[in-house]
ZAVOVO-332495 format. One record per residue (C-alpha): residue number from 0; residue in one letter; x negated, y negated, z. Coordinates in steps of 0.02 Angstrom, whole numbers. Layout:
<atoms>
   n res   east  north     up
 NUM   A      X      Y      Z
...
</atoms>
This chain:
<atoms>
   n res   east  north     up
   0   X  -4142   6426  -1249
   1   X  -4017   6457  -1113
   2   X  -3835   6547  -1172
   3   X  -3746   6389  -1070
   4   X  -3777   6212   -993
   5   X  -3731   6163   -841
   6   X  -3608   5993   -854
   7   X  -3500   5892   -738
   8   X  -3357   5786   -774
   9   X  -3352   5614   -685
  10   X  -3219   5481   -677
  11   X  -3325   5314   -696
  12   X  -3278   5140   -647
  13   X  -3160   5191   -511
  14   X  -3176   5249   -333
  15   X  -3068   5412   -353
  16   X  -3040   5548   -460
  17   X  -2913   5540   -582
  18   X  -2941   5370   -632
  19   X  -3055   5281   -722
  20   X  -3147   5353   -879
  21   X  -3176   5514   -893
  22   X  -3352   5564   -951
  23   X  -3418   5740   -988
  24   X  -3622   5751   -920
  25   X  -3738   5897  -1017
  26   X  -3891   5955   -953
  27   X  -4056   6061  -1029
  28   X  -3988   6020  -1187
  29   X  -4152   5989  -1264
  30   X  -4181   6088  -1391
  31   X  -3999   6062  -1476
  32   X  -3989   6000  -1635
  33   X  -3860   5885  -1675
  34   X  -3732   5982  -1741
  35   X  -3740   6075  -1594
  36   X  -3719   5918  -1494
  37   X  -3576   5864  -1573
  38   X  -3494   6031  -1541
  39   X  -3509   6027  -1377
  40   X  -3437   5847  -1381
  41   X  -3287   5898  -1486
  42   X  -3241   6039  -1360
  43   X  -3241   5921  -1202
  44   X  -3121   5803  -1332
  45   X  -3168   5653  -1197
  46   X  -3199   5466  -1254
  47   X  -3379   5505  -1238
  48   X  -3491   5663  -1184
  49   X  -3674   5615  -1117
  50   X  -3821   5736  -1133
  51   X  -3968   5712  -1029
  52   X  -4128   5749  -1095
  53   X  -4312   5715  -1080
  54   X  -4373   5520  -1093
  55   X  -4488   5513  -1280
  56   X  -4539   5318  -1225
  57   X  -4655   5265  -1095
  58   X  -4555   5189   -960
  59   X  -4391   5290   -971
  60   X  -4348   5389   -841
  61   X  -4233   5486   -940
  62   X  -4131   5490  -1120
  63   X  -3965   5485  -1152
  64   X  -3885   5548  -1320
  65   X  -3696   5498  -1315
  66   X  -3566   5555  -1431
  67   X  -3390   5535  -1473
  68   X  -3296   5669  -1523
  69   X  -3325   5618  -1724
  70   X  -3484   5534  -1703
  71   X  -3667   5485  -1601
  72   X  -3653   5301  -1512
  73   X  -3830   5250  -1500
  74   X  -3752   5142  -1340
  75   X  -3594   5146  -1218
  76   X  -3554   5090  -1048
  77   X  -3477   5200   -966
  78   X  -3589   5356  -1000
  79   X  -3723   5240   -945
  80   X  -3657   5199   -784
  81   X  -3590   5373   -759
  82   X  -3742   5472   -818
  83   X  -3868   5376   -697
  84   X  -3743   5388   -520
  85   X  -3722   5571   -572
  86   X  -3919   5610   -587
  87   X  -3941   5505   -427
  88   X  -3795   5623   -334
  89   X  -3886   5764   -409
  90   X  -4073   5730   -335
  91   X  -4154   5689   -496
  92   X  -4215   5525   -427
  93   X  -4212   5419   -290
  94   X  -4095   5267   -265
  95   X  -4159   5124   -350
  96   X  -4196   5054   -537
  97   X  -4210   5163   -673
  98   X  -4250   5153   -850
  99   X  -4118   5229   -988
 100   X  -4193   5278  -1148
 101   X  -4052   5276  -1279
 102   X  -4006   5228  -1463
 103   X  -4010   5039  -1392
 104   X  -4177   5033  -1331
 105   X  -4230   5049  -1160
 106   X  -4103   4996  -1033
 107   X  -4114   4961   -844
 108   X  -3986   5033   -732
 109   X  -3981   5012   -532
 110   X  -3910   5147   -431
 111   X  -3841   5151   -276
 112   X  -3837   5287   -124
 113   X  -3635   5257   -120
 114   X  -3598   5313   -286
 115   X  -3594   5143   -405
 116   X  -3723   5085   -511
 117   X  -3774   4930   -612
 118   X  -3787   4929   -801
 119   X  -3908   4775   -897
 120   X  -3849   4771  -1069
 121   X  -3965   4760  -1222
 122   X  -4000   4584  -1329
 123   X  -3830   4497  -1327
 124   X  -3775   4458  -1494
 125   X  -3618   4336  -1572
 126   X  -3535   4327  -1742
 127   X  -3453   4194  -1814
 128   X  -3260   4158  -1803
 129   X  -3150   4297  -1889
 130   X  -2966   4309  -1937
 131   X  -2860   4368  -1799
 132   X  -2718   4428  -1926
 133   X  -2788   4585  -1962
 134   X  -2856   4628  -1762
 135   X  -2659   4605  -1725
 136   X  -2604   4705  -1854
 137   X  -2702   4841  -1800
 138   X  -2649   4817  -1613
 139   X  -2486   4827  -1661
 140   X  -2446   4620  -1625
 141   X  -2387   4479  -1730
 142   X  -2447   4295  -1723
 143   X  -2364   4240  -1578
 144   X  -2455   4333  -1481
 145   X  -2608   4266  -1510
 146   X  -2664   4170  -1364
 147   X  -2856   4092  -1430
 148   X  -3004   4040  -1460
 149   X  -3061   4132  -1604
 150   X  -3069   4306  -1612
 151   X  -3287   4354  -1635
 152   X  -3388   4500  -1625
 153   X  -3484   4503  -1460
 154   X  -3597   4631  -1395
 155   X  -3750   4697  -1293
 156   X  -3802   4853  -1380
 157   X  -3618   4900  -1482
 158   X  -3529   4747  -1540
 159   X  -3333   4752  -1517
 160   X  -3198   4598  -1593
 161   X  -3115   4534  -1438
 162   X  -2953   4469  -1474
 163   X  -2866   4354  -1349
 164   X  -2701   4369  -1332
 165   X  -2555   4301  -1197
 166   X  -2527   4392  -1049
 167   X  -2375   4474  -1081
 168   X  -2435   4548  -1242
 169   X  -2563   4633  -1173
 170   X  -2430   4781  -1131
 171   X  -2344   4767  -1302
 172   X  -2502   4808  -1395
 173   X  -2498   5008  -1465
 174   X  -2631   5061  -1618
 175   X  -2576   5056  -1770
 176   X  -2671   5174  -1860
 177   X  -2614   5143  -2023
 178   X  -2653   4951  -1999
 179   X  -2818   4986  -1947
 180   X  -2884   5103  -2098
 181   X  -2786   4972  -2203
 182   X  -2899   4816  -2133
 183   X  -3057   4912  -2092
 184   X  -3032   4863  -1892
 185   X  -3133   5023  -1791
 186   X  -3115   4930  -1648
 187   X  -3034   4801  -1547
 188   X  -3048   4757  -1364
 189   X  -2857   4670  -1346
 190   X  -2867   4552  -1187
 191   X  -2766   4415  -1080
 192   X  -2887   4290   -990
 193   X  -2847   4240   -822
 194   X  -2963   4072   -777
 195   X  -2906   4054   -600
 196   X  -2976   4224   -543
 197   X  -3090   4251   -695
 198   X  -3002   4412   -736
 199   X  -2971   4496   -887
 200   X  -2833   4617   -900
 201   X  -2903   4719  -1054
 202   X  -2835   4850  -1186
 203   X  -2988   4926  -1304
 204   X  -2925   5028  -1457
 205   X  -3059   5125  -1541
 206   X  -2988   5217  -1693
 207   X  -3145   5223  -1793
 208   X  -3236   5354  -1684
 209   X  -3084   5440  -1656
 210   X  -3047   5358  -1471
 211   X  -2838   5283  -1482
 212   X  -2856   5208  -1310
 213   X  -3009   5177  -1179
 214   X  -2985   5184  -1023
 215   X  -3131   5085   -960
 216   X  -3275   5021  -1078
 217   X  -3401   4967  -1021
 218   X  -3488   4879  -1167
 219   X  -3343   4800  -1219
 220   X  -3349   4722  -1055
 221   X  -3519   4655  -1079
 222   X  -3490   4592  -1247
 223   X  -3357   4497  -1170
 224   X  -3463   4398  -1095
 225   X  -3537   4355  -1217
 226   X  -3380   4292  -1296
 227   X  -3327   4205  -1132
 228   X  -3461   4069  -1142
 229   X  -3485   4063  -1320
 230   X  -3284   4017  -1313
 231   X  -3307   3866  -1171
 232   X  -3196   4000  -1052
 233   X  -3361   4019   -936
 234   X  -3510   3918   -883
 235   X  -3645   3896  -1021
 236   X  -3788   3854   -907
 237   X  -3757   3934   -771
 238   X  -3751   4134   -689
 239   X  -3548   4199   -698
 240   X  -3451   4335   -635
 241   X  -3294   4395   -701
 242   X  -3201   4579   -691
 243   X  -3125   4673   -799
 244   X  -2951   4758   -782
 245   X  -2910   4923   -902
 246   X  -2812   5076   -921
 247   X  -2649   5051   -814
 248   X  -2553   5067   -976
 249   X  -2623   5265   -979
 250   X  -2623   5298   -804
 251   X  -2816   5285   -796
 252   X  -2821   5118   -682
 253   X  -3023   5066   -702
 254   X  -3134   4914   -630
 255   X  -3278   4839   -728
 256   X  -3363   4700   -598
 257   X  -3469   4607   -735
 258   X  -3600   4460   -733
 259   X  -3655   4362   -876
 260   X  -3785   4231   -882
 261   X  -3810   4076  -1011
 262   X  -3944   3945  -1038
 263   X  -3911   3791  -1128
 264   X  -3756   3877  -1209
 265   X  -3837   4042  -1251
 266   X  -3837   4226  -1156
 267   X  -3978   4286  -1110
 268   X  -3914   4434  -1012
 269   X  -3751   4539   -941
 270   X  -3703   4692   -820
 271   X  -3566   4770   -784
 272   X  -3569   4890   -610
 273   X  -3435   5012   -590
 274   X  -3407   5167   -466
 275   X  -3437   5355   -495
 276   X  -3307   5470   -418
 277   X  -3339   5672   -462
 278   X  -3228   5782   -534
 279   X  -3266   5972   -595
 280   X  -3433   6069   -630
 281   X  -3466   6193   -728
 282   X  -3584   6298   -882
 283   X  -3523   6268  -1062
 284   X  -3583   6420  -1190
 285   X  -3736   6327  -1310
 286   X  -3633   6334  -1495
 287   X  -3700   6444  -1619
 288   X  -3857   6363  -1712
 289   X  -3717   6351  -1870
 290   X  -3637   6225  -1803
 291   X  -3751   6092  -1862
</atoms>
């Protein structure tokens, strides 16, 4: 077992450093356990920290463990898109499609020579209609502010409530903390929708694993969607794209270009593609074995 791993930290879903989401991506880490893992993930104190490892399923050209600093995702976005251009910049593989082994199955991601790559989400999923007085309360918003349809949980591969709100709420909204251990809300992707450019200008709190603000999420922007043509706001028979708009409010200005596709009212798939801009490189010392 090496004394450190070699890591870089990428900006994902921009084209420049400094913006987007920043992602922290471990190498030779196999042989970690997982409190070990999660060390490492609490020192880079980033929305998400991606170690590559060794694929364990036939197909996968690689896994990906992701982690929060509090706990393992078994899927994100943005450590999927960011892990794959980075391995790509790196020489691991060739431009092209590759297969992600990860907590959501195995997930195809195309990469491109100029630093972007495409992301298919897992099986999209939809919940019924939920109460949108507790997703505002925990945004920090009342009912006027409540734009509609129905608030649901959407997803492909982490499910997220999207709440719609109108567009000049989207700045107002801050986490409330307290209002979001008092209603059980973890997480809440807080959006304005914008039909004549099929753009969504997007806030995504995610207090649950320890994350106050995203910058850029990737699977929120998937699950969205989702919730886009179950709500009538996009085509249900038809291929879509839409982009998402996130992180101005914290300086961290991202772009998620997304595509959904329905048939006969139902989605049967999504992406979201995003840039890759790098930022730093470096070794980080492997914790001590106590720290699982």
């Amino acid at each position: 077992m090496p004394s450190a791993l070699p890591y870089e930290i990428v900006d994902v879903f921009t084209d420049r450093p400094y913006a987007g989401n920043p992602l922290a991506v471990v190498f030779d880490a196999d042989g970690l356990g997982d409190g070990q893992l999660q060390a490492i993930a609490r020192e880079f104190n980033l929305s998400e920290t991606v170690f590559v490892l060794p694929p364990t399923a036939a197909g996968a050209t690689y896994r990906a463990r992701i982690f929060t600093p509090a706990h393992e995702l078994p899927f994100a976005g943005h450590p999927s898109v960011g892990v794959a251009a980075t391995q790509l910049r790196r020489g691991l593989f060739p431009a092209g499609q590759v297969v992600q082994e990860c907590g959501a199955g195995l997930l195809p991601i195309n990469v491109y020579e100029d630093g972007h790559a495409t992301l298919t989400g897992g099986a999209p999923t939809i919940g019924p209609a939920l109460d949108p007085g507790p997703l505002l309360a925990a945004a920090g918003l009342s009912d006027v502010d409540f734009a509609g349809p129905a608030p649901r949980l959407a997803g492909c591969g982490l499910e997220f409530p999207f709440l719609a709100v109108h567009a000049e709420s989207v700045a107002k909204a801050e986490l409330d903390v307290a209002a979001a251990r008092a209603h059980g809300v973890r997480q809440v992707s807080v959006f304005a929708w914008d039909a004549a450019t099929s753009t969504a200008h997007t806030r995504v709190f995610v207090p649950g694993v320890g994350v106050p603000e995203d910058p850029a999420t990737g699977s929120a922007a998937l699950g969205l969607g989702v919730w886009l043509v179950t709500s009538g706001l996009l085509p249900a028979d038809a291929e879509s794209s839409y982009t998402v708009r996130q992180g101005g409010e914290i300086q961290r200005p991202s772009t998620l270009d997304c595509m959904v596709t329905a048939r006969r009212g139902q989605v049967v798939s999504a992406t979201v593609t995003g840039r890759v801009a790098p930022v730093a490189r470096g070794e980080i010392l492997v914790p001590p074995i106590e720290s699982q």
